[in-house]
C-alpha positions in Angstrom: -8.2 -7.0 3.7 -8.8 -10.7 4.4 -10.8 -11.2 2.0 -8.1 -9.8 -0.6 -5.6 -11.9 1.1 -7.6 -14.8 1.0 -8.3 -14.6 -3.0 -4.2 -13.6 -3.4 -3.3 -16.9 -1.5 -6.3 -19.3 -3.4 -4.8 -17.7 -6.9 -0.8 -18.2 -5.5 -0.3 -15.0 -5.4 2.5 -14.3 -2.6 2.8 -10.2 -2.0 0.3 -7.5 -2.0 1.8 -4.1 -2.6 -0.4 -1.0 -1.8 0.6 2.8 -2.2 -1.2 5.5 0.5 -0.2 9.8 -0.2 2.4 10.4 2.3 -0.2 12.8 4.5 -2.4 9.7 5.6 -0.7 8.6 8.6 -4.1 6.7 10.3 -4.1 4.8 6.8 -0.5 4.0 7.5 -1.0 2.8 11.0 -3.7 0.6 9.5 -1.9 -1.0 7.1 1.0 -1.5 9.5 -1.7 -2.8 12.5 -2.6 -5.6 8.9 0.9 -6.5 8.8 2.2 -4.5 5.9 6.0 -3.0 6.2 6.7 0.1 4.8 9.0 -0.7 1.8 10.5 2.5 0.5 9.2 6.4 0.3 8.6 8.4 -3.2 8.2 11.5 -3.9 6.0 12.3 -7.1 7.0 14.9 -8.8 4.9 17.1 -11.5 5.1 20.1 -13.8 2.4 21.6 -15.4 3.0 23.8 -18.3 0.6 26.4 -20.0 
């Protein structure tokens, strides 16, 4: 992660957005522990049709 912050900051980029599945709660905590706030939740929805 500090490397890809450190590349976003040398190319003046100012945000990194990320998506983790709603089930992975340790990746959550990581990102979180990294200094990421949640921002909003989705819900994907899908249909299949044969």
């Amino acid at each position: 992660m500090l490397q890809a912050e450190s590349w976003a900051k040398k190319q003046g980029i100012r945000k990194i957005r990320l998506n983790s599945g709603g089930a992975r709660k340790e990746a959550h905590e990581f990102y979180r522990a990294q200094g990421f706030d949640s921002e909003k939740a989705q819900i994907c929805f899908m249909k299949d049709f044969y």
